[in-house]
Residue, then its C-alpha position, 0 to 999 in steps of 0.5 A: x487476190x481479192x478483187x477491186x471495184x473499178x467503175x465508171x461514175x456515172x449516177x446522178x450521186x456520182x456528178x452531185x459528189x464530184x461537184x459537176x453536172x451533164x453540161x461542161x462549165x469552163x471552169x472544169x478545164x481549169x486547174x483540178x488538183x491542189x499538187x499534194x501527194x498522189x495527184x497529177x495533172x495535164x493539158x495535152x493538145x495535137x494536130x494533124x497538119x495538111x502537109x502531113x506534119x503532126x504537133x503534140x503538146x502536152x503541159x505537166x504538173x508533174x512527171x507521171x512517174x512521180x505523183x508523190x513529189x511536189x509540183x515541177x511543172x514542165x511542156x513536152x512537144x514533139x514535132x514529126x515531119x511528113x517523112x516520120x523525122x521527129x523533134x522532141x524538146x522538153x521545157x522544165x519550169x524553175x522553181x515557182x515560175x509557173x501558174x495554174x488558174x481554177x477558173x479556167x484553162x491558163x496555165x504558164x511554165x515559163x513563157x509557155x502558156x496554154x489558155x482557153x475559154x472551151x472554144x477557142x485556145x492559144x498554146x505558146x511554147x518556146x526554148x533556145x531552139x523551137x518556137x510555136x504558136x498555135x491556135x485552136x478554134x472548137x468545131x465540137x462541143x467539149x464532151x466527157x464520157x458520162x462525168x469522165x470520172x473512172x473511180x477504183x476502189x471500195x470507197x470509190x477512193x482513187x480516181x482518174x479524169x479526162x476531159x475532152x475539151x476540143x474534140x476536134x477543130x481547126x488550127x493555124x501554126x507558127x513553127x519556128x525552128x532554128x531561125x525559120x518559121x513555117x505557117x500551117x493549117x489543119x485539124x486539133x484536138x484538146x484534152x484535159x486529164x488529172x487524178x489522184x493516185x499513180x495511173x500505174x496503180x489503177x490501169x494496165x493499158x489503153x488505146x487512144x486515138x481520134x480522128x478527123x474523116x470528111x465532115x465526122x469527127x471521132x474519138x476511140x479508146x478502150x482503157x484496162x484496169x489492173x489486175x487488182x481492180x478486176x481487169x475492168x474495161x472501159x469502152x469509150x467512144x464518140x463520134x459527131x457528124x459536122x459537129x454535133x455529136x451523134x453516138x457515145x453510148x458505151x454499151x453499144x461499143x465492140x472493141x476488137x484488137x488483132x495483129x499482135x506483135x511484140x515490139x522491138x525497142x520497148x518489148x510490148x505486145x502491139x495491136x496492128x488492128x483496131x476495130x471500134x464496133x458501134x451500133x446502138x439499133x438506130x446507127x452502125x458504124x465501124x472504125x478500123x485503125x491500122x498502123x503503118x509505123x510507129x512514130x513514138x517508142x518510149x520506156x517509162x523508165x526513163x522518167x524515173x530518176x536516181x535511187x528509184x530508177x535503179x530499183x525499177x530496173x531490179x524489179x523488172x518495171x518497163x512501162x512504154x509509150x507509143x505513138x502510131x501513124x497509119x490508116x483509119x477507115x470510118x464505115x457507116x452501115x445500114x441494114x448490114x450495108x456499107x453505105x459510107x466510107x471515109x479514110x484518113x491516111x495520115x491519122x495518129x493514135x496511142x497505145x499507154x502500157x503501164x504494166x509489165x509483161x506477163x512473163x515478167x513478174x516483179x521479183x519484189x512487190x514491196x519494192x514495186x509499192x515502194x517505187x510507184x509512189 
């Protein structure tokens, strides 16, 4: 197999093709895609709450898992409690009730909407059952690693995108459920992802996380391109103190996984360990995630539906999603001294695997072509 370029964009050509610039305008946080066949795109929001109870919010174009169809926009939520019991609930929109502005984030699907101006948000989500209201107030500068653009290819003709828009603030929530509304407070964060070709194509895996520790706020993730594009890792990271950011220069990041397990439900290899290395000469600090459970087990399988999800059972397809509690310690370090260290007991982070288990081949590749588009 020969191999493929995967990069980050990151010259000036890149942001002049791209059509952005160093700063982040409000309208990037709007729509970026047209909805043709290929792309996709979402809005995702969490929150970690001071009783321990975490929100995550995520707006859709689309399912993932079918990049090629139309647009079908729909609102995932789960809701899990301090003691770890979740509530997931799934609003899909009907044919043309939902809008998606260019010139800013406001999106609607439905009475569902998530609108904001890169410093503050509203995120409204309701069914028969479950009603939040949350709003977000930035204490960090919208940030993207370089244009935040991963490009694949030898023309530079797939792409994925994030936008951190939120790196981290505060957050009041209304929850209603079943009748009984609670009020809460705590920390949030807001980002903003689309692209033009199945992520199943481009990427094998990643890890995600971010976290709130005393007055530094962070954001860790460490992303694998398939194996056609050469393996390719993307060390991501930022960290910000009081809300400026003070580090995020990739070179200097070591990334360490360790404490491998084999997960029972999705059957994928789990890191139990993560350890974000950064020091650029001038500052040192390490962050260590370490899970404590797993709140999220799921196979993507289950987004696929009819002719093709038989066919992705036949050809051994079995993409997971996973959703960590646990500890992480944030380490500053001087002259090879701890001088610091923060814990945050209750932080959550991901790991996405979009490829299939090395003792697992697919016993089709036209087949698996054929699915994931």
């Amino acid at each position: 197999m020969s191999i493929v370029t995967a990069r980050m964009a990151d010259s000036k050509e890149d942001y002049k093709k791209i059509g952005i610039s160093k700063d982040i305008a409000i309208w990037e946080d709007g729509t970026r895609t047209n909805g043709v066949a290929g792309t996709y795109e979402w809005w995702y929001f969490d929150c970690h709450l001071k009783d321990g109870t975490t929100i995550v919010i995520v707006f859709y174009t689309k399912s993932l898992m079918s990049p090629s169809s139309k647009a079908k926009p729909y609102v995932k939520i789960n809701i899990t409690s301090p003691n770890q019991k979740t509530i997931e609930s799934v609003f899909y929109s009907n044919e043309n009730d939902f809008s998606f502005s260019k010139e800013k984030c406001d999106v609607r699907i439905g009475k569902c909407y998530f609108k904001g101006d890169l410093k503050n948000y509203d995120i409204y989500f309701i069914d028969d059952k479950l009603e939040v209201k949350i709003g977000l107030s930035s204490n960090v500068q919208p940030w993207r690693p370089e244009s935040g653009h991963l490009f694949f290819g030898k023309k530079d003709e797939y792409y994925f995108a994030w936008l951190p828009s939120v790196p981290e603030g505060n957050v009041k929530a209304d929850v209603t459920i079943n009748g009984i509304t609670k009020q809460y407070t705590g920390s949030g964060y807001h980002d903003h992802n689309w692209g033009n070709c199945t992520m199943l194509k481009l990427m094998s895996h990643w890890y995600w996380g971010r976290a709130k520790i005393g007055n530094y706020q962070l954001i860790n993730s460490y992303i694998y391109a398939e194996k056609k594009y050469g393996n390719t890792e993307f060390p991501i990271f930022m960290v910000a103190k009081d809300g400026k950011i003070i580090g995020d220069n990739p070179k200097y990041l070591k990334f360490t996984a360790s404490n491998s397990i084999v997960d029972k439900i999705t059957n994928k290899p789990v890191h139990q360990i993560l350890i974000y290395d950064y020091d650029d000469g001038q500052q040192h600090f390490k962050i260590t995630y370490e899970i404590h459970s797993t709140i999220v087990q799921s196979e993507l399988i289950e987004q696929i539906k009819g002719v093709k999800k038989i066919l992705a059972k036949s050809v051994g397809f079995d993409g997971a999603y996973h959703r960590f509690l646990g500890k992480v310690t944030f380490e500053n370090i001087t002259n090879g001294v701890v001088k610091e260290t923060l814990v945050d007991d209750k932080a959550v982070w991901e790991l996405m695997y979009f490829g299939h288990n090395q003792e697992k081949k697919l016993r089709s590749s036209n087949l698996h072509k054929w699915l994931i588009n």
